[in-house]
N, C-alpha and C positions, 0 to 999 in steps of 0.2 A: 478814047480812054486807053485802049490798048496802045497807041503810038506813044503817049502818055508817060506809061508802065514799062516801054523798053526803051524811055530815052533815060528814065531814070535810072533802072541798070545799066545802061552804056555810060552813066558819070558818075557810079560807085567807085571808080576809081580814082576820081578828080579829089574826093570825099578823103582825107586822109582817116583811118580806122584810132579809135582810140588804142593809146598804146596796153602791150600783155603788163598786167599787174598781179600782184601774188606772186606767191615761192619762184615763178617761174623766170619771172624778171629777174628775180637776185641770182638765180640760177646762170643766165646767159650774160647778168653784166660778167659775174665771177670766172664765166667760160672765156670771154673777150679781153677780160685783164689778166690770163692765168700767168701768162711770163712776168708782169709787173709784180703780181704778188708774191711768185716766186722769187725774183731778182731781191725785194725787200727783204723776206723772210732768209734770203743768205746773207743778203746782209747786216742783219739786225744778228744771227746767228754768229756770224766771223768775230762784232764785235762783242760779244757775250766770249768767243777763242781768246780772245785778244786782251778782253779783261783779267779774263784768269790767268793770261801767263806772265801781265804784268802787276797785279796785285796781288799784296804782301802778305803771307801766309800769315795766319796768327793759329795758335796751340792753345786749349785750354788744359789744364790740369788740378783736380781738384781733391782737397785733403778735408777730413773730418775732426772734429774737437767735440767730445764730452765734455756736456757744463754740468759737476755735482757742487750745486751748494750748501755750504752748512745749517745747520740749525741757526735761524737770527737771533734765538735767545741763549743760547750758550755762553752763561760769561767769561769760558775761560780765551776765548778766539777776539773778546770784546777789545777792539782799538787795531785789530789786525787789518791790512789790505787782501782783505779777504772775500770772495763772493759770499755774499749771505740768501739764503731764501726771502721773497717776498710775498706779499697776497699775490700778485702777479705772477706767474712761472714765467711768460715772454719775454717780462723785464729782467730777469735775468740772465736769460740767454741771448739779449739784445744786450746788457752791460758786458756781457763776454766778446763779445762780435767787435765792442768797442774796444776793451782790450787786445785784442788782434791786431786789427787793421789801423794803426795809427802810426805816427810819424817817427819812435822810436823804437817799434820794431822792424820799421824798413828799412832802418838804418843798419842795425844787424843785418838783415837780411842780404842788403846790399855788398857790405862788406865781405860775406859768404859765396854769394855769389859772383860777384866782382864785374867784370866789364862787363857781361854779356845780358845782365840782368835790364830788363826795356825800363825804359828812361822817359816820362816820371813814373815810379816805381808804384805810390799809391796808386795812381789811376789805373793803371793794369792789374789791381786786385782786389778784392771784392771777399768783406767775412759777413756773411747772414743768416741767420737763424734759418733751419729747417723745422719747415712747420708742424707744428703739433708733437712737436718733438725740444729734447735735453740737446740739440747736437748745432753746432756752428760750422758752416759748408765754406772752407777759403777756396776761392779759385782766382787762379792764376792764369796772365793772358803773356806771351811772349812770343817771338819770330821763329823759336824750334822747342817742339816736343819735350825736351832734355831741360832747355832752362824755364821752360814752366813748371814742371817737376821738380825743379830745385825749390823754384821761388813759392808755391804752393805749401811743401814739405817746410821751409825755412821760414814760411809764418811760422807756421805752427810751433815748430820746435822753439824760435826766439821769442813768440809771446811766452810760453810758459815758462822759460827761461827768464827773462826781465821780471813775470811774476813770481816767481822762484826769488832771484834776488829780493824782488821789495818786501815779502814774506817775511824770508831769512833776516834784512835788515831788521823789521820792526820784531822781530822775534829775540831779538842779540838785546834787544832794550827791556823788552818785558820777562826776559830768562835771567838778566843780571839786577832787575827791581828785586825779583821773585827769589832770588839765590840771596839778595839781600835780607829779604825779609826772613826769609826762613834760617839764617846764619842768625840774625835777631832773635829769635825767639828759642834758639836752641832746640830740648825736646818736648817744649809745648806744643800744643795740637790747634791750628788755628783754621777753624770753618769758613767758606764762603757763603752766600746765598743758597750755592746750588749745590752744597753739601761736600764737596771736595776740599780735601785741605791745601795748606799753600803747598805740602811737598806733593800731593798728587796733583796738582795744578803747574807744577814745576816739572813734574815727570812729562807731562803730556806734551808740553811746551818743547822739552827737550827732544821728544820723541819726532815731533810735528818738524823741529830742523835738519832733524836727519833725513827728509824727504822730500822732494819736491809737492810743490802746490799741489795739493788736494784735490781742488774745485775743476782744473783742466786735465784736459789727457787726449789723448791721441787716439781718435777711432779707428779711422783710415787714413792709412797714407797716400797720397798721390803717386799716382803711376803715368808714367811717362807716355800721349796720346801717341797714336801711330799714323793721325793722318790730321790736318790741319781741323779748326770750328769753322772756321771760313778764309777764304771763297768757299761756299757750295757750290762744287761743280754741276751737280747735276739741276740743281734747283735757280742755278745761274743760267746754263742752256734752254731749259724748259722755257723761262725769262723771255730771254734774246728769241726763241723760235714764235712766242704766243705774243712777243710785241711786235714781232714780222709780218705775223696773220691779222694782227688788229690794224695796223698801220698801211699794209698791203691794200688790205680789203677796203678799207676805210678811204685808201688814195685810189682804188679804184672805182667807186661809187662818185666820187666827186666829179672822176674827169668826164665820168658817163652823162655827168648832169653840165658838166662845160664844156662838155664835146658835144655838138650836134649833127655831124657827121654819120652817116650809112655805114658800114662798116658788114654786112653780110647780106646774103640773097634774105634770109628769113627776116631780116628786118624791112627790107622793101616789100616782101610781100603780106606783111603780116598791115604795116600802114596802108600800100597801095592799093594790094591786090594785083598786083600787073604780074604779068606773064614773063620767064623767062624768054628773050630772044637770042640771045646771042653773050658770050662773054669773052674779054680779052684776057687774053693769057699774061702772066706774067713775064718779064723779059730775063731770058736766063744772066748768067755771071758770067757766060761768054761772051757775049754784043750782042746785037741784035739779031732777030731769027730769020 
């Protein structure tokens, strides 16, 4: 039995050991692939450099518009292109957002700005309701700080401007009915529904041309950004180093499981068990030793 019991320690080491499993495993493939991971992670990193020095800066800059709408029963405003209140408050400040951003104020806008304004003009700018709020956010996307700033600013000012105008048109028709009617009736006194006469309906009419639309106004103006919206440089490196380490690590575990190669003393003894005896040296850069 004893001869037995030390023949069978004398072929423990014929016996390959099952291999180390847990942390420690990931631990020593990680230690055996370290240059590959590294070599990846510089270069997933150079091309994260490379992106940013050739992708195309974009600027955003953003300007504000108050929406005040009138009373929707007011009839002396009745027939005007005019924002009125609804049950809704959104829908009103979403019919304003539509007045903004539409195809005949980029037209202005364009003109104003002239060649350097980003081309198609609509798609680089954006009017939407700020939530829970009376206010319309334009921003503006362009290749430098300065003509987002402009195109921003040049919503704003040519929508209320074309609103102005349509205003003012339909005002020139409902002040010369109104100058009619009341040249008609001399000094009679003539009431509307909502208690005003035609000459204090006339007066207000007259008043209301002398100003710009009502309903808009300028909250904030766009100010010129000092550093692009994107690339994100930092958020682009971070990127490029954590697709390094996934990639790296990832090509490292594979070739562990397609390599079946030895590759250090702890690995032979950890399967074997067998005793160091002797090791060859590496052959130096000179020739041989």
């Amino acid at each position: 039995m004893a001869d037995l019991d030390r023949a069978d320690r004398s072929a423990d080491w014929l016996r390959p050991r099952v291999e180390q499993q847990g942390l420690q495993r990931y631990v020593n493939t990680i230690r055996e692939r370290i240059r590959l991971i590294a070599a990846v992670t510089v270069l997933t990193t150079l091309a994260a450099v490379a992106y940013l020095a050739v992708a195309p800066k974009v600027y955003e800059a953003r300007s504000e518009l108050l929406v005040t709408p009138v009373p929707a029963d007011d009839p002396a405003l009745s027939g005007l292109p005019i924002i009125r209140q609804s049950s809704d408050p959104t829908r009103d400040v979403e019919t304003a957002a539509r007045l903004i951003a539409n195809r005949a104020v980029a037209d202005q806008v364009r003109k104003a700005v002239g060649p350097d304004a980003p081309d198609p003009l609509l798609d680089n700018v954006t009017a939407e309701p700020v939530a829970q709020s009376n206010l319309v956010a334009v921003t503006a996307r362009a290749s430098s700080g300065r003509v987002a700033q402009q195109v921003a600013n040049g919503f704003a000012d040519k929508a209320i401007a074309l609103q102005t105008q349509r205003l003012h048109a339909a005002l020139d028709k409902s002040i010369a009915n109104l100058e009619a009617r009341v040249g008609a009736l001399g000094n009679q006194q003539n009431t509307q529904g909502s208690g005003l006469s035609l000459r204090e309906q006339l007066t207000r009419l007259q008043t209301l041309r002398g100003q710009d639309d009502p309903t808009l106004s300028i909250q904030t103006r766009a100010a010129a950004p000092s550093s692009p919206s994107s690339p994100k440089k930092k958020l682009t490196l971070i990127a490029g180093v954590l697709a390094g380490l996934i990639l790296g690590v990832g090509g490292a575990f594979a070739l562990q499981v397609l390599d079946p190669r030895l590759r250090r003393e702890e690995q032979l003894r950890s399967l074997y068990g067998l005793p160091i005896l002797g090791r060859i040296p590496k052959e130096g850069k000179g020739g041989h030793n």
